[in-house]
C-alpha angles and dihedrals in degrees: 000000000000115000117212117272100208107155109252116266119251115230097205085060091042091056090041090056094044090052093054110093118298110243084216095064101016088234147079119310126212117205122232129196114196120176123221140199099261093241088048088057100042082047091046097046092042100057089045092050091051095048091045098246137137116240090222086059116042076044087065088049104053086047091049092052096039084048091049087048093252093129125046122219122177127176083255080062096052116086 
Protein backbone atom coordinates (compact mmCIF):
# COMPACT_ATOMS: atom_id res chain seq x y z
CA UNK A 1 0.00 0.00 0.00
CA UNK A 2 1.52 3.28 -0.84
CA UNK A 3 1.23 6.05 1.97
CA UNK A 4 0.95 9.70 0.82
CA UNK A 5 4.10 11.49 0.27
CA UNK A 6 2.90 15.34 1.05
CA UNK A 7 6.05 17.32 2.16
CA UNK A 8 5.83 18.08 6.26
CA UNK A 9 4.41 21.23 7.23
CA UNK A 10 6.53 23.71 8.58
CA UNK A 11 5.35 25.25 11.75
CA UNK A 12 7.22 28.55 11.42
CA UNK A 13 5.12 29.00 8.01
CA UNK A 14 2.15 27.78 9.59
CA UNK A 15 2.41 30.48 12.36
CA UNK A 16 3.47 33.15 9.62
CA UNK A 17 0.25 32.41 7.63
CA UNK A 18 -2.11 32.41 10.91
CA UNK A 19 -0.79 35.64 11.85
CA UNK A 20 -1.80 37.47 7.84
CA UNK A 21 -5.43 39.19 7.99
CA UNK A 22 -8.32 37.08 8.66
CA UNK A 23 -10.78 37.14 5.62
CA UNK A 24 -13.60 36.93 8.39
CA UNK A 25 -12.74 40.42 10.02
CA UNK A 26 -10.57 42.01 7.28
CA UNK A 27 -7.72 42.59 10.10
CA UNK A 28 -4.83 40.99 12.20
CA UNK A 29 -5.49 37.84 13.98
CA UNK A 30 -3.86 36.71 17.43
CA UNK A 31 -3.69 33.02 18.14
CA UNK A 32 -5.03 31.51 21.38
CA UNK A 33 -4.38 28.27 22.77
CA UNK A 34 -6.92 27.19 25.57
CA UNK A 35 -6.72 23.80 27.08
CA UNK A 36 -9.88 21.65 27.89
CA UNK A 37 -10.85 18.82 29.93
CA UNK A 38 -10.70 15.77 26.93
CA UNK A 39 -14.61 14.92 27.32
CA UNK A 40 -15.37 18.92 27.13
CA UNK A 41 -13.44 19.00 23.40
CA UNK A 42 -14.87 15.65 21.81
CA UNK A 43 -18.32 17.15 23.14
CA UNK A 44 -17.49 20.39 21.75
CA UNK A 45 -16.34 19.17 18.45
CA UNK A 46 -19.00 16.86 18.27
CA UNK A 47 -21.75 19.07 18.63
CA UNK A 48 -20.06 21.47 16.09
CA UNK A 49 -19.53 18.82 13.71
CA UNK A 50 -23.26 17.75 13.98
CA UNK A 51 -24.67 21.39 13.58
CA UNK A 52 -22.41 22.04 10.89
CA UNK A 53 -20.23 24.84 12.68
CA UNK A 54 -16.66 25.69 13.01
CA UNK A 55 -15.25 25.73 16.56
CA UNK A 56 -13.39 28.83 15.80
CA UNK A 57 -16.46 30.25 15.10
CA UNK A 58 -19.04 29.50 17.29
CA UNK A 59 -15.59 30.32 19.92
CA UNK A 60 -15.71 34.17 18.49
CA UNK A 61 -18.94 34.20 19.13
CA UNK A 62 -19.14 33.21 22.54
CA UNK A 63 -16.28 35.81 23.15
CA UNK A 64 -18.34 38.68 21.08
CA UNK A 65 -21.49 38.10 23.15
CA UNK A 66 -19.62 37.62 26.63
CA UNK A 67 -17.58 41.08 25.47
CA UNK A 68 -21.26 43.06 24.54
CA UNK A 69 -22.54 41.86 27.95
CA UNK A 70 -25.01 39.14 26.33
CA UNK A 71 -23.60 36.12 28.64
CA UNK A 72 -23.02 36.32 32.23
CA UNK A 73 -20.03 34.68 33.90
CA UNK A 74 -19.33 35.01 37.57
CA UNK A 75 -16.59 33.33 39.50
CA UNK A 76 -19.56 31.05 40.83
CA UNK A 77 -19.73 30.22 37.10
CA UNK A 78 -16.20 29.34 36.72
CA UNK A 79 -15.26 25.53 37.55
Amino acid sequence: MKRSTKPPIDPEQWVTDAAKPSSMEGGPVARMTVELPLDLHRELKGKCGREGLKIKKVIIALVQDYLEGKVKITEVNLH
